[in-house]
C-alpha positions as CSV (number, residue, x, y, z in Angstrom):
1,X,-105.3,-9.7,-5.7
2,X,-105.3,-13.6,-4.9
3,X,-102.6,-15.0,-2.3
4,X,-100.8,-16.6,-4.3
5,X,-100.7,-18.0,-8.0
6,X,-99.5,-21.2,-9.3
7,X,-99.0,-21.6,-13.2
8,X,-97.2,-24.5,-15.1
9,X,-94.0,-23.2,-17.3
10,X,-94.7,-23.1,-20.9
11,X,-92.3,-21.7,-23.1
12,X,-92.0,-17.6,-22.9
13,X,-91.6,-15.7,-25.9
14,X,-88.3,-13.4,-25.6
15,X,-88.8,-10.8,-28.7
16,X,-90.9,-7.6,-28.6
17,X,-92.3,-8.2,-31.6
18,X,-93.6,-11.9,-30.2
19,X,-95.5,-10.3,-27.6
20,X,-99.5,-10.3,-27.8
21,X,-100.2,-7.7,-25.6
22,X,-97.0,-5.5,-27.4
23,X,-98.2,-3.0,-29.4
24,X,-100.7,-1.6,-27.5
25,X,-98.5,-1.7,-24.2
26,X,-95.4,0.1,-26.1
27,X,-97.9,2.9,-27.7
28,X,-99.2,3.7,-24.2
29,X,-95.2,4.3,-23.7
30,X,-94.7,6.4,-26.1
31,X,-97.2,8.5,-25.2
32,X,-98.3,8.7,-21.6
33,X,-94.7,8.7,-20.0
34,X,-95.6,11.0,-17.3
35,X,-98.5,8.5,-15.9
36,X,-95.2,5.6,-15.7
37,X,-93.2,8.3,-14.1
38,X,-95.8,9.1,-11.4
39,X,-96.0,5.4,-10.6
40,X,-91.9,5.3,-10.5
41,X,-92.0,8.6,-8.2
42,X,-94.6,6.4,-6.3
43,X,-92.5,3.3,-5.6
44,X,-89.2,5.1,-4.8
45,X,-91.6,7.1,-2.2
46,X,-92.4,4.0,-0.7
47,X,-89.0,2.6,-0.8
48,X,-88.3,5.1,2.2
49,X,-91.2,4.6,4.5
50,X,-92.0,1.5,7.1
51,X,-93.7,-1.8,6.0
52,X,-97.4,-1.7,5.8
53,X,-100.2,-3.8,4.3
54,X,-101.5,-0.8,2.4
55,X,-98.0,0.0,1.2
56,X,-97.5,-3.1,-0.5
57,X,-100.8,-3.3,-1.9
58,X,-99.7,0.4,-2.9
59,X,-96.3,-1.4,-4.6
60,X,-98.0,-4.3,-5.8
61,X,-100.6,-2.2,-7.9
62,X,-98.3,0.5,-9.0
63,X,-95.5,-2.8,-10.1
64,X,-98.2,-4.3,-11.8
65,X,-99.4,-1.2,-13.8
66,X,-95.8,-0.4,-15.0
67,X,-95.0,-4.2,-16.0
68,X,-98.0,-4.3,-17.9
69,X,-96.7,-1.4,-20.1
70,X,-93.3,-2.1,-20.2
71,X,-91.9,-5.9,-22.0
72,X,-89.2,-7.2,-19.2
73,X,-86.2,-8.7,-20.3
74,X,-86.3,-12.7,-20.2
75,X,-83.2,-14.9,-20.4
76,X,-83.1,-19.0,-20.6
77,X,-81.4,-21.3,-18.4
78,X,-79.4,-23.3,-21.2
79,X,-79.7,-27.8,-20.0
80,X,-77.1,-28.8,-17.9
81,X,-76.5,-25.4,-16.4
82,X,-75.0,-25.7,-12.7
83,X,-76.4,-24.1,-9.8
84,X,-74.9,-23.9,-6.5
85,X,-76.8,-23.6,-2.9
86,X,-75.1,-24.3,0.6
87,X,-76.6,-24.6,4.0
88,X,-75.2,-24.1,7.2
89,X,-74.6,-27.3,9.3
90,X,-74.9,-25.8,12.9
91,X,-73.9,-28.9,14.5
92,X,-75.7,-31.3,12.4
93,X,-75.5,-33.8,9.1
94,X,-77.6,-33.9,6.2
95,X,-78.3,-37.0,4.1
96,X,-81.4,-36.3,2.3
97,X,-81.9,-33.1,-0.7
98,X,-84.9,-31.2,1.0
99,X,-82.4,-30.1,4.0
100,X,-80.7,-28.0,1.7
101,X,-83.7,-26.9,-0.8
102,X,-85.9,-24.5,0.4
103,X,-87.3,-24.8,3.1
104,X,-91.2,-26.7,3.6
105,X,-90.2,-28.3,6.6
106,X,-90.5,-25.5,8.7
107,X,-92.2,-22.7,6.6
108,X,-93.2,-21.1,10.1
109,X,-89.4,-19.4,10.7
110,X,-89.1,-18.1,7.3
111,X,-88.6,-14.4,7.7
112,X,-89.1,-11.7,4.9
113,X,-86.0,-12.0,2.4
114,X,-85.0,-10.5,-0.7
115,X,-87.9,-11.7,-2.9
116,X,-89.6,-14.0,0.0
117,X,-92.4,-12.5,2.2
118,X,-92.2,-13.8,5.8
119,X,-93.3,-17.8,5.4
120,X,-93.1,-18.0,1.7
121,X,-90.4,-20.9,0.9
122,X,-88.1,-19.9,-2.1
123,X,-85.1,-21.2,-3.5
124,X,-82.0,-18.9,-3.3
125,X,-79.2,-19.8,-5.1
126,X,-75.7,-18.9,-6.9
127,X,-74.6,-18.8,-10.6
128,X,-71.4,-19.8,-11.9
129,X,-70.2,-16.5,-13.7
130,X,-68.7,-16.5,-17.2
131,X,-65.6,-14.7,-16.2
132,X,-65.3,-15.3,-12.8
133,X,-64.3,-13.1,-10.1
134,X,-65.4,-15.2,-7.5
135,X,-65.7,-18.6,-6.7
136,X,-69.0,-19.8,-6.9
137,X,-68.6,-21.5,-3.2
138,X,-67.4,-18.8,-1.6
139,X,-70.4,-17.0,-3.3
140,X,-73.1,-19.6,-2.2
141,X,-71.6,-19.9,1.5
142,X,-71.8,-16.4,1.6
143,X,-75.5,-15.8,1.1
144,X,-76.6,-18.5,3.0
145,X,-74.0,-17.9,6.1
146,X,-74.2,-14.2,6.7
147,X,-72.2,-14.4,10.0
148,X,-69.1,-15.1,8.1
149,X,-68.9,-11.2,7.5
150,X,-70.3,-10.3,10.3
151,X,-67.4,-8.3,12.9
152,X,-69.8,-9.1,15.7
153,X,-70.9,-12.9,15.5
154,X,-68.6,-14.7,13.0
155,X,-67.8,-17.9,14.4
156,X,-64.3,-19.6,14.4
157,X,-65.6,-22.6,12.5
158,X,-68.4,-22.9,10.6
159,X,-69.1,-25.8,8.2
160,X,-71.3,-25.5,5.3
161,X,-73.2,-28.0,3.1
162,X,-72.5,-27.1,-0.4
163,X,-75.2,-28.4,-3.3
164,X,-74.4,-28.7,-7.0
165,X,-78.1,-28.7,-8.6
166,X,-78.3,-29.2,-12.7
167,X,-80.9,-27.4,-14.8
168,X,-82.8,-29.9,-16.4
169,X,-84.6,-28.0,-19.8
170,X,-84.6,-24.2,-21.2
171,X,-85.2,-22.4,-18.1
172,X,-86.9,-18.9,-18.8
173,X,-85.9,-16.7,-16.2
174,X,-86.0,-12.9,-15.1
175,X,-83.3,-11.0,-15.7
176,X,-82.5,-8.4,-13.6
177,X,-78.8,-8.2,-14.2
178,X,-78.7,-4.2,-15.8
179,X,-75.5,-3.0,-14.7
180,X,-72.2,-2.7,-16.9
181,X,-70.4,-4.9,-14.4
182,X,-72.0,-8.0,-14.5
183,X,-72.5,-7.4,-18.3
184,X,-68.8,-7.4,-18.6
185,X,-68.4,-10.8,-16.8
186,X,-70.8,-11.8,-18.1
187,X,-71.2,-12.2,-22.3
188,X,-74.0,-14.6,-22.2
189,X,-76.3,-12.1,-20.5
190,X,-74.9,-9.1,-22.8
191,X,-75.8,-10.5,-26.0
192,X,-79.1,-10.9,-24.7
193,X,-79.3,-7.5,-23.3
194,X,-77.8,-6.0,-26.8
195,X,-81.1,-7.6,-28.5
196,X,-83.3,-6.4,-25.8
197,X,-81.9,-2.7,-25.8
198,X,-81.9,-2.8,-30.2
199,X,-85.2,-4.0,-30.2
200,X,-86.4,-1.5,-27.9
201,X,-85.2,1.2,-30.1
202,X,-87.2,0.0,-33.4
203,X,-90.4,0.0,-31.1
204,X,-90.6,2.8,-29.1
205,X,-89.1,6.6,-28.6
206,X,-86.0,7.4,-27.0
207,X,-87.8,9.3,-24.0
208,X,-89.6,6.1,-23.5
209,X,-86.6,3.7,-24.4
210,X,-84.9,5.8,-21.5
211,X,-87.5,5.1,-18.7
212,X,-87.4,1.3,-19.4
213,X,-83.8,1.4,-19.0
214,X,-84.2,3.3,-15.7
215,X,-87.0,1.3,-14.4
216,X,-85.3,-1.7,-14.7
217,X,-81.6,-0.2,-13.1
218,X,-84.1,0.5,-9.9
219,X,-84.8,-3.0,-9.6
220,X,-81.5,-4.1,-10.4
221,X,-80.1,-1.8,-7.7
222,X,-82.3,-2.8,-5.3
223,X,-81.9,-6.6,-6.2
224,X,-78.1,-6.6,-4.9
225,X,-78.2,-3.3,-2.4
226,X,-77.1,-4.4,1.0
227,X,-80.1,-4.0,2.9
228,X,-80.3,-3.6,7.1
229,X,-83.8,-4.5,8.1
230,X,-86.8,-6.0,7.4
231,X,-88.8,-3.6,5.5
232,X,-86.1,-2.9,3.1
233,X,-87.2,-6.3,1.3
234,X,-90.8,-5.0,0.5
235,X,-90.4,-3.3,-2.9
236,X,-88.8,-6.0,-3.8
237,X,-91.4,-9.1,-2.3
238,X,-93.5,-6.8,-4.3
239,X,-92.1,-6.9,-7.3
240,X,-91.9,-10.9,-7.6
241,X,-95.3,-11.0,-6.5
242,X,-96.6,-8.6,-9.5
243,X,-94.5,-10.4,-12.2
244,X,-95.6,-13.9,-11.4
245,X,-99.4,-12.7,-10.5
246,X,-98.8,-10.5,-13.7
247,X,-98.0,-13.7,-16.2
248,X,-100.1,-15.4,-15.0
249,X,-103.4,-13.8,-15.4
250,X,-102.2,-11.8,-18.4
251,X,-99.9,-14.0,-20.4
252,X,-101.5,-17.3,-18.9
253,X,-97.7,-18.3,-18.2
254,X,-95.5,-18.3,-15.0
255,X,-92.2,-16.7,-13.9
256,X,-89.9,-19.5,-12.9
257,X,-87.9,-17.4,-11.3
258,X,-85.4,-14.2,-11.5
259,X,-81.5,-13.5,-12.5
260,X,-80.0,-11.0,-10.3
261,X,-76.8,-9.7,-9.0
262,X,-75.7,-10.4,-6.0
263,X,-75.2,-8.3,-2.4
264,X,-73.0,-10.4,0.0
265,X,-70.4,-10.5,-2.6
266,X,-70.3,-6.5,-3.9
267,X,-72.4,-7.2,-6.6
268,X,-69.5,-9.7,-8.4
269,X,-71.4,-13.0,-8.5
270,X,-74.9,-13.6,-10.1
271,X,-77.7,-15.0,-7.6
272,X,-80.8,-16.8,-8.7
273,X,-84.2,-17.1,-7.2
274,X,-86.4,-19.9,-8.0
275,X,-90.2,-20.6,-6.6
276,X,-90.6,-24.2,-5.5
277,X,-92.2,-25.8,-8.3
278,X,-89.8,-24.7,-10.6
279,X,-87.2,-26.3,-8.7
280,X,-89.3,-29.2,-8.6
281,X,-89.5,-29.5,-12.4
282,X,-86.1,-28.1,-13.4
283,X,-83.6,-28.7,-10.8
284,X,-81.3,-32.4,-10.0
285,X,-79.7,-32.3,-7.2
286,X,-75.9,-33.8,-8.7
287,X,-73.6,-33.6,-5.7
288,X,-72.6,-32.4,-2.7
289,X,-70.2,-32.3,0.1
290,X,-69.4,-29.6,3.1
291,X,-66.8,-26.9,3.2
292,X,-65.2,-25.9,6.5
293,X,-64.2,-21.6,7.4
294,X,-62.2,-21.6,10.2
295,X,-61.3,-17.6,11.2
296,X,-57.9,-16.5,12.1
297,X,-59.1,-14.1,15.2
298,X,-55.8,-12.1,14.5
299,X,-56.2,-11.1,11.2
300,X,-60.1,-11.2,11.1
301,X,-59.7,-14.0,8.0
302,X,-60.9,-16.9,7.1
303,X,-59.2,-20.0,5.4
304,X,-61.7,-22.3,3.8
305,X,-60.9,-26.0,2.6
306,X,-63.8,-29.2,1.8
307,X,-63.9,-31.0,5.5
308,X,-65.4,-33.9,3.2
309,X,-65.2,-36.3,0.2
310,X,-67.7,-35.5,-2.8
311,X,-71.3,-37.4,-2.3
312,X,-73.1,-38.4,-5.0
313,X,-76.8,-37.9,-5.0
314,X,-79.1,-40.6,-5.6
315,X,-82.9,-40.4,-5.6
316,X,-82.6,-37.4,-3.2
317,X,-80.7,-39.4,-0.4
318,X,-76.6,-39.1,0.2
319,X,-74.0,-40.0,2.8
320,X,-71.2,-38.0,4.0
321,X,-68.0,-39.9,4.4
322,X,-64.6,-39.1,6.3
323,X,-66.2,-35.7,8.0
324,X,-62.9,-33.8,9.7
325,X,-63.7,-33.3,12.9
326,X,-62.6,-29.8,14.0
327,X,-61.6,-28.2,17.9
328,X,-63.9,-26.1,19.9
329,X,-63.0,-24.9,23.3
330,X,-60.5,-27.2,23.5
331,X,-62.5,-29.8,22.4
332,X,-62.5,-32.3,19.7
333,X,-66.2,-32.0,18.1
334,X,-67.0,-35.1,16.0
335,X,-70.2,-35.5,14.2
């Protein structure tokens, strides 16, 4: 397969019954399950074994072969709808968007991520959840701030630059949001996932109905599991890569991007991943400002307050007023 792929975003069609390629892909469902299981049995074999070109060729193939046979579940981003990214300051003050978008700069320290091979810039961010059990900056600072639950290297202060980005147009997205408890919180996503499991029914057998439902909790697992190193991220670079690649050359569309839940917060908050030139053409940066966690060593706790006023964004450029400066080592830092 190519190294990459690069579509424009037409509008996807959400209902079985819409889809060009359906019948023949749900009749190969209903009657050569075992071939989809052996590819299943394949991937959850490679799941548990070390990262290696072949292996995610392996992935890639056996991803690809499954998606082709099986309609995934789309959702769209309604206009106006919020989207919340932060980026740890380190020291320093941003003023322009691209500091806290991903990352071109410096595309060279990008390590392998959840969907991101290693130098692949993507755009990680966090949903505002219908019924919230978390606050979407706290969920944001979270996932871009890992030390802050981390025994061995939190630090006493950290300040993070929080971003408010709006969805510009119908968004169609991935979703990848399966389990009951983000269903719950969120109806949005249900109803959706009501029509997708209904429509399934009136197209293919229950046997076959059952292995969709199971492929697509895998993924979901594995989209919010809590991983430790490196190579746990492959099945799930490879998955990204064989939807987009997939649309592409098949449907002659393009993935923006995928819905799922997310890890650093137990699986409460919904995360979003975007590739860049959706962002480009979907995503405003509205606001922004930075949020200060300051740890209390005694009870292992952080208290978390805005260390600045709201900056509006305007043509990609802001300014930071009235920054609290904080102590460190008995020093007054000051940006």
């Amino acid at each position: 397969m190519q190294n990459s792929v690069e579509m424009e975003f037409p509008a996807l069609k959400n209902g079985l019954s819409e889809m060009r390629e359906g019948a023949a892909a749900l009749c190969y469902l209903n009657n050569h399950l075992s071939v989809m299981e052996d590819k299943l049995s394949l991937i959850h074999g490679l799941l548990k074994q070390t990262v290696t070109d072949d292996g995610f060729n392996l992935a890639i193939n056996a991803i690809h072969f499954m998606i082709d046979k099986i309609p995934l579940q789309m959702v769209k981003l309604e206009a106006g709808a919020p989207i919340f990214r932060a980026r740890a300051n380190f020291g320093q003050i941003f003023s322009h968007q691209q500091e806290i978008s991903y990352n071109i700069a410096r595309a060279d320290k990008i390590t392998a991520g959840r969907f991101n091979r290693p130098l692949e810039p993507l755009f990680y961010g966090s949903l505002r959840v219908e019924n919230p059990g978390i606050d979407p900056v706290l969920h944001c600072a979270l996932e871009c701030c890992k030390e802050l639950i981390d025994d061995g290297q939190a630090p006493d202060i950290q300040d993070v630059t929080v971003g408010k980005w709006l969805n510009q147009g119908m968004m169609p997205v991935l979703n990848l949001c399966f389990d009951e408890r983000h269903l719950s919180a969120n109806p949005g996503l249900k109803h959706n996932m009501d029509r997708y499991r209904q429509e399934l029914t009136e197209f293919i057998s229950p046997q076959a109905s059952e292995f969709v439902f199971r492929f697509m909790k895998f993924f979901s697992e594995q989209a919010w599991a809590v991983n430790k190193n490196e190579s746990s991220y492959y099945i799930m670079n490879a998955f990204f890569y064989a939807v987009r690649y997939y649309y592409a050359n098949t449907l002659n569309t393009a993935i923006p991007g995928i819905i799922y839940p997310s890890a650093m917060t137990d699986g409460q908050g919904l995360n979003i991943v975007l590739v860049p030139q959706a962002v480009d053409r979907f995503l405003r940066l509205d606001m922004v400002y930075m949020q200060r966690f300051s740890l209390d060593r005694k009870t292992k706790t952080y208290f978390s307050a805005p260390c600045s006023e709201l900056a509006r964004v305007t043509n990609g450029e802001f300014g930071f007023k009235n920054v609290l400066p904080y102590l460190k080592d008995g020093r007054l830092f000051k940006y």
